[in-house]
ROGU-254088 format. One record per atom (N, C-alpha, C, O): residue number from 1; residue in three letters; chain; atom name; z, x, y. Coordinates in steps of 0.1 Angstrom, whole numbers, plus 5000, padded with zeros to 4 digits. Each point is the difference from the previous one (the first is absolute). Layout:
BEGIN
SESE, NUM, ALA, A, CA, Z, X, Y
...
END
This chain:
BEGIN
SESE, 1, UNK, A, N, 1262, 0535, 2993
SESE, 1, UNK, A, CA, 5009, 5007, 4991
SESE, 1, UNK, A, C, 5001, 4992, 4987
SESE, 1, UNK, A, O, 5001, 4988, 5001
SESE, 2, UNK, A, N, 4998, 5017, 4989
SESE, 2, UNK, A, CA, 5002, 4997, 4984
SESE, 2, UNK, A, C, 5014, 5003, 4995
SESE, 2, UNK, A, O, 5007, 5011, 4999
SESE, 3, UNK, A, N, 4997, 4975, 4997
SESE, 3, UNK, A, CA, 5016, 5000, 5000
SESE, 3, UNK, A, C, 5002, 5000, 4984
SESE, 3, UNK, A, O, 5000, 4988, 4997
SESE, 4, UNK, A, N, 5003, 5019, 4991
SESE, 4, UNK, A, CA, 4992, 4999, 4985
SESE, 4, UNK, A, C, 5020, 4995, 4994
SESE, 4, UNK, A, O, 5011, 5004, 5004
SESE, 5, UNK, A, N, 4988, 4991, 4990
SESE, 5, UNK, A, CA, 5013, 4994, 4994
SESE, 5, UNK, A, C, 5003, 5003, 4989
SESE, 5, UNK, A, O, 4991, 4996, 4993
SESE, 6, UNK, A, N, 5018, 5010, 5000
SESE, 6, UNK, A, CA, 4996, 5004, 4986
SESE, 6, UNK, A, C, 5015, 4989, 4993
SESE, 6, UNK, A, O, 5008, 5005, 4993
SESE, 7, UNK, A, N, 4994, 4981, 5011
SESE, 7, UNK, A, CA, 5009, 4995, 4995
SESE, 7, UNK, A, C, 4999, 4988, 5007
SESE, 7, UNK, A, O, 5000, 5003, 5012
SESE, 8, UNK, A, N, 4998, 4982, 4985
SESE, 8, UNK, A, CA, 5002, 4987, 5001
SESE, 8, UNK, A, C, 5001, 4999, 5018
SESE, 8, UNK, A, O, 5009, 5007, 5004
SESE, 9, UNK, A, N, 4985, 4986, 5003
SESE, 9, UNK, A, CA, 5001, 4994, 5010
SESE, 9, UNK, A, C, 5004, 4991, 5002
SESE, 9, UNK, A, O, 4993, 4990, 4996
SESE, 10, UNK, A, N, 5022, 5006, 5011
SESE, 10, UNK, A, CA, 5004, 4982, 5002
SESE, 10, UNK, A, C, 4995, 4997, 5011
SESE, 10, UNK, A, O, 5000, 5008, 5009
SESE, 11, UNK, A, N, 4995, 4978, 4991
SESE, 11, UNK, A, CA, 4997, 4993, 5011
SESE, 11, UNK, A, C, 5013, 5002, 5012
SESE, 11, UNK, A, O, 5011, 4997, 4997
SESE, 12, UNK, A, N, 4985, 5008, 5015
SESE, 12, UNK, A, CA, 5008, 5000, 5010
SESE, 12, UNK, A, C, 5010, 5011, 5004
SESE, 12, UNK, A, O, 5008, 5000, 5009
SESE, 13, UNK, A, N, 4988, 5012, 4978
SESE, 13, UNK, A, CA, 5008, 5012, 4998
SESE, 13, UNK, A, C, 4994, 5010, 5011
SESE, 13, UNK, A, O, 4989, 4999, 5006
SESE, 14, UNK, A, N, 5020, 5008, 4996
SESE, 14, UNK, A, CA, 4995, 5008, 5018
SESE, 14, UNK, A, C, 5003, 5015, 4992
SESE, 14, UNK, A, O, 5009, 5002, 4993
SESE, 15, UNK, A, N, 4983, 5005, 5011
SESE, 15, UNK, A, CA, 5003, 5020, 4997
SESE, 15, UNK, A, C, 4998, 5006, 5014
SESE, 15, UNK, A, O, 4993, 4994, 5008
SESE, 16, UNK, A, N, 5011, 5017, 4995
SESE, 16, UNK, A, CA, 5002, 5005, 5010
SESE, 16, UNK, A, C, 4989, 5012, 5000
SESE, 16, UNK, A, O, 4998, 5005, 4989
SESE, 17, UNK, A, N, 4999, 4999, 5016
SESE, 17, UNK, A, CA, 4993, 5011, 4997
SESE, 17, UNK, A, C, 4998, 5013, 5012
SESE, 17, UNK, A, O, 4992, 5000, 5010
SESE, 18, UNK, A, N, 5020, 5013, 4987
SESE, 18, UNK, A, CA, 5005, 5005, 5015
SESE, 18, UNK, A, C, 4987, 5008, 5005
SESE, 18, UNK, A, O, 4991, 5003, 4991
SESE, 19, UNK, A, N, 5009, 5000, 5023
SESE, 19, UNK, A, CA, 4991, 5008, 5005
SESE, 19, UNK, A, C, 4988, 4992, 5001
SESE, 19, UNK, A, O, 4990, 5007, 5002
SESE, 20, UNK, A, N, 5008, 4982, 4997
SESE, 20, UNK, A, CA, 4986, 4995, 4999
SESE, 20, UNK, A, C, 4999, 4989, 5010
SESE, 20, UNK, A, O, 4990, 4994, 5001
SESE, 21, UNK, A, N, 5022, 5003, 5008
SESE, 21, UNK, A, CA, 5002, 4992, 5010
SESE, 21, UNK, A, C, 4997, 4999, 5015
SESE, 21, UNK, A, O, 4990, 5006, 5004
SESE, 22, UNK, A, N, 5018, 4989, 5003
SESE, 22, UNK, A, CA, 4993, 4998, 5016
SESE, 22, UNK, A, C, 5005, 5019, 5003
SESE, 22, UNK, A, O, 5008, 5005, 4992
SESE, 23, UNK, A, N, 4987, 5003, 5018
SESE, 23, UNK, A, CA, 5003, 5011, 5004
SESE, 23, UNK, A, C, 5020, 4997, 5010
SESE, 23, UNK, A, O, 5005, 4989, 5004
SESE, 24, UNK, A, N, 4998, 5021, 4996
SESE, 24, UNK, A, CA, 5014, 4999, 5004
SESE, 24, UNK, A, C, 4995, 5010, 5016
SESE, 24, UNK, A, O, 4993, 5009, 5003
SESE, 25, UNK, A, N, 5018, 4980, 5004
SESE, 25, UNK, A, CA, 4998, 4997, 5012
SESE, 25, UNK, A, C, 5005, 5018, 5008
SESE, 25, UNK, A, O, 5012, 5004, 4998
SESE, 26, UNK, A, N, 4980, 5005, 5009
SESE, 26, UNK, A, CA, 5002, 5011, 5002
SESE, 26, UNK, A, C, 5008, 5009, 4990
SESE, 26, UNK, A, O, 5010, 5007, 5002
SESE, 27, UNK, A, N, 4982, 4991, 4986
SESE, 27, UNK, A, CA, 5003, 5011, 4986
SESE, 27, UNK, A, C, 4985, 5004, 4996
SESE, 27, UNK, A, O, 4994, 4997, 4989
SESE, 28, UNK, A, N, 5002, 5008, 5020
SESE, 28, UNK, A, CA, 4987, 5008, 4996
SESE, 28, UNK, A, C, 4998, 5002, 4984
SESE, 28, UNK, A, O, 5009, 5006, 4993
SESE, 29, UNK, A, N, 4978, 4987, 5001
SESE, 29, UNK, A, CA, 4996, 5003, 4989
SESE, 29, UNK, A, C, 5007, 4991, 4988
SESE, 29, UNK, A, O, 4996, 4999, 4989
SESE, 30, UNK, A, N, 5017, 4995, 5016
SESE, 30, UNK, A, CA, 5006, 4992, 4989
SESE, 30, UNK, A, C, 4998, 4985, 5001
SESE, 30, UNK, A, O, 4997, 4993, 5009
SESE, 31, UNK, A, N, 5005, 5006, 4979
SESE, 31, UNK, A, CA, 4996, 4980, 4999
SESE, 31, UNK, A, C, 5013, 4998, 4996
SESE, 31, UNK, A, O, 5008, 5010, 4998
SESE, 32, UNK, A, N, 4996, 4976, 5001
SESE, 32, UNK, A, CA, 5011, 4992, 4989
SESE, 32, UNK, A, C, 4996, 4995, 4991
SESE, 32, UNK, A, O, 4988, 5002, 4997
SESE, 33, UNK, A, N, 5021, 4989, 4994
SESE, 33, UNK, A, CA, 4989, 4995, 4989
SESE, 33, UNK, A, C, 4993, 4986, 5003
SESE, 33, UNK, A, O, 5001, 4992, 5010
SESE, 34, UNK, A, N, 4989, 5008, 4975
SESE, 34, UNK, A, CA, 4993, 4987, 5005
SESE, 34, UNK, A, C, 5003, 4993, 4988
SESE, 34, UNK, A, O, 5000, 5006, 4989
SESE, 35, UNK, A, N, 5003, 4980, 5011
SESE, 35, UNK, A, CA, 5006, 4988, 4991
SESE, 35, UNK, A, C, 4992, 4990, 4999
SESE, 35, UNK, A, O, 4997, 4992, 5009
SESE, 36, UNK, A, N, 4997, 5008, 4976
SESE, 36, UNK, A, CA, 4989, 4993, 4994
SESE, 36, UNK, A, C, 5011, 4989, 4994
SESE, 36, UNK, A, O, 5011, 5001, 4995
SESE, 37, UNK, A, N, 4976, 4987, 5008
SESE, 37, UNK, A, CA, 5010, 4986, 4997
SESE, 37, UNK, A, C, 4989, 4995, 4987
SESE, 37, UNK, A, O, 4989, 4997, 5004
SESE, 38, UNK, A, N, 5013, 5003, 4980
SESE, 38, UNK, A, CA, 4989, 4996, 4996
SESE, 38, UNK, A, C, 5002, 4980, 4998
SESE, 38, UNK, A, O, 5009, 4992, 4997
SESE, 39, UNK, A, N, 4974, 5008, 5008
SESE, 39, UNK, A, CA, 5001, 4983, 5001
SESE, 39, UNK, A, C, 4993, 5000, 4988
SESE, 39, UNK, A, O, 4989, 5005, 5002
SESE, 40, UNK, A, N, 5013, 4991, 4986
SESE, 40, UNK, A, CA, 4989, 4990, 4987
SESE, 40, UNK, A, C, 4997, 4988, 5003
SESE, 40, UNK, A, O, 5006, 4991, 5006
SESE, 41, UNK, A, N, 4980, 5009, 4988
SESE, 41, UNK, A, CA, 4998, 4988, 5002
SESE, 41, UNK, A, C, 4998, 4995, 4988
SESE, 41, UNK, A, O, 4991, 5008, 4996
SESE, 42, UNK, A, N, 5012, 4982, 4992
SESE, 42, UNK, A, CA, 4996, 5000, 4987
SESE, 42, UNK, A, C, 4988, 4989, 5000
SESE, 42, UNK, A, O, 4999, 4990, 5008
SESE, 43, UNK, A, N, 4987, 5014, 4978
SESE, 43, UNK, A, CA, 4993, 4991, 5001
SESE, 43, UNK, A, C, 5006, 4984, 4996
SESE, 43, UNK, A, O, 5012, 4999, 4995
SESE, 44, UNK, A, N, 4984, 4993, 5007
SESE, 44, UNK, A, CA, 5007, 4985, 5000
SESE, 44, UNK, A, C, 4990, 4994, 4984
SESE, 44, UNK, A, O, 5006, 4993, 4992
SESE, 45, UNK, A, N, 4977, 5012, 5005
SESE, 45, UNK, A, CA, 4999, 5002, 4994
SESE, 45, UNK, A, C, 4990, 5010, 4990
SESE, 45, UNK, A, O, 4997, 5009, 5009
SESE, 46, UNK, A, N, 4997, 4995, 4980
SESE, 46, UNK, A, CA, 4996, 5008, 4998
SESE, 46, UNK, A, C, 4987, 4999, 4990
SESE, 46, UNK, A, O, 5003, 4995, 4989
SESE, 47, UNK, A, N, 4987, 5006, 5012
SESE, 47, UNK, A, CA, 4991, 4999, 4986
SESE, 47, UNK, A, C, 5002, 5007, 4987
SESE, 47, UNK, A, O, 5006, 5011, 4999
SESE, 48, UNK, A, N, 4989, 4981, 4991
SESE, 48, UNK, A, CA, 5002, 5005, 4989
SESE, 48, UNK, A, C, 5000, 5017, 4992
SESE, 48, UNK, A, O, 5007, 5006, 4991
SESE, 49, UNK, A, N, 4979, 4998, 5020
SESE, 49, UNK, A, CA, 4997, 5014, 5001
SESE, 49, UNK, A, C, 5019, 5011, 5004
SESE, 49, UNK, A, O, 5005, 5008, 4992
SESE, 50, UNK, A, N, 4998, 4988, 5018
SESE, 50, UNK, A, CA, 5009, 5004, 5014
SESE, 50, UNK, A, C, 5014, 4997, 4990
SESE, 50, UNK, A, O, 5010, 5007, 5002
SESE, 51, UNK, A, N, 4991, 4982, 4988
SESE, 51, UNK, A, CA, 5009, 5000, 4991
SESE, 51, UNK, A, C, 5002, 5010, 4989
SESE, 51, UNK, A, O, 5010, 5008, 4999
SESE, 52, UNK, A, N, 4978, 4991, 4994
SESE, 52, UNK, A, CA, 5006, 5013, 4990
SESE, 52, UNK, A, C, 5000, 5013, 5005
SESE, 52, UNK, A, O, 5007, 5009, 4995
SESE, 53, UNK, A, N, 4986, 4994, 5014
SESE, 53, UNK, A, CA, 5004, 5012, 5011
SESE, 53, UNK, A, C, 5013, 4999, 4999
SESE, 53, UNK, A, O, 5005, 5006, 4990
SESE, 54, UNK, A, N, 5003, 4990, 5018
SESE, 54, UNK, A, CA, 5015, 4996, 5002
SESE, 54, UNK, A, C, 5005, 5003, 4986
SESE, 54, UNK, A, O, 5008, 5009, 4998
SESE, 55, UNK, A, N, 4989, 4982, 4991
SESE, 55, UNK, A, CA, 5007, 5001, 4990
SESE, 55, UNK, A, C, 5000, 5015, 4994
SESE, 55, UNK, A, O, 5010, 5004, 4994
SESE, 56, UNK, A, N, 4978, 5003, 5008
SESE, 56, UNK, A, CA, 5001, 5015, 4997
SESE, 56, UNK, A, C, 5010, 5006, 5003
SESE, 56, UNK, A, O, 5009, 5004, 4994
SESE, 57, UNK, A, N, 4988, 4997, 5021
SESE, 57, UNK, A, CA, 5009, 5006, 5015
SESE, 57, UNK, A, C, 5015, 5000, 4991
SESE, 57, UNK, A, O, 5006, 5010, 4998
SESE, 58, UNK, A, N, 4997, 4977, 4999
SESE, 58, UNK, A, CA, 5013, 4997, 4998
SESE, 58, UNK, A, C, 5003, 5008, 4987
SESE, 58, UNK, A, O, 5009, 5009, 5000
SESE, 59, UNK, A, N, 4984, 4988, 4990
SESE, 59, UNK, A, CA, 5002, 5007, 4988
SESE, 59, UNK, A, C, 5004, 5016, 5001
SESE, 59, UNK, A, O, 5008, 5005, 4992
SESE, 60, UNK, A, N, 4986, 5002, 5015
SESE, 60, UNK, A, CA, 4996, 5011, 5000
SESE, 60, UNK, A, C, 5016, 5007, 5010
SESE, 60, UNK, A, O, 5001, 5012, 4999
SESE, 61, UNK, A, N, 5006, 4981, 5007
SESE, 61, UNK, A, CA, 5008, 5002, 5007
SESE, 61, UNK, A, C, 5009, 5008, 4996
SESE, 61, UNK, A, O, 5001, 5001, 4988
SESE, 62, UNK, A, N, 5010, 5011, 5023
SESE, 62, UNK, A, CA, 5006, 5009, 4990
SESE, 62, UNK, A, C, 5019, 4997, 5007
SESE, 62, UNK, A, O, 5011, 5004, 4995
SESE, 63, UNK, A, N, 4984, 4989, 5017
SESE, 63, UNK, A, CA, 5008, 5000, 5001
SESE, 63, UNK, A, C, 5012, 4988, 5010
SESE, 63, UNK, A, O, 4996, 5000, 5012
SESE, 64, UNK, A, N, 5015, 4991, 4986
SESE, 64, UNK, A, CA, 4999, 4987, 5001
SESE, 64, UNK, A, C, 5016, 4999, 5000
SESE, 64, UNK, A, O, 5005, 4989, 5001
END
């Protein structure tokens, strides 16, 4: 499954997402939801290249 974000991810922030979960116990056909936990991991460090990448990234940002 492709989970697409259209706004900032926090580390440790959880979304729910209904119908996409474990099946519900003698409810034919139905699920519950399923609860995404996002883990980041950040680079510690980066090459020069992988920098101004970033510095674009950031420049170009719309919203903060």
């Amino acid at each position: 499954m492709l989970i697409k974000r259209d706004v900032v991810t926090q580390p440790g922030e959880i979304i729910q997402i209904k119908n996409e979960g474990m099946p519900i116990h003698e409810s034919s056909g139905e699920f519950g939801s399923l609860f995404v936990k996002f883990n980041i991991i950040f680079p510690t460090e980066l090459t020069e290249k992988q920098r101004l990448v970033a510095k674009k990234l950031f420049l170009k940002r719309t919203v903060w």
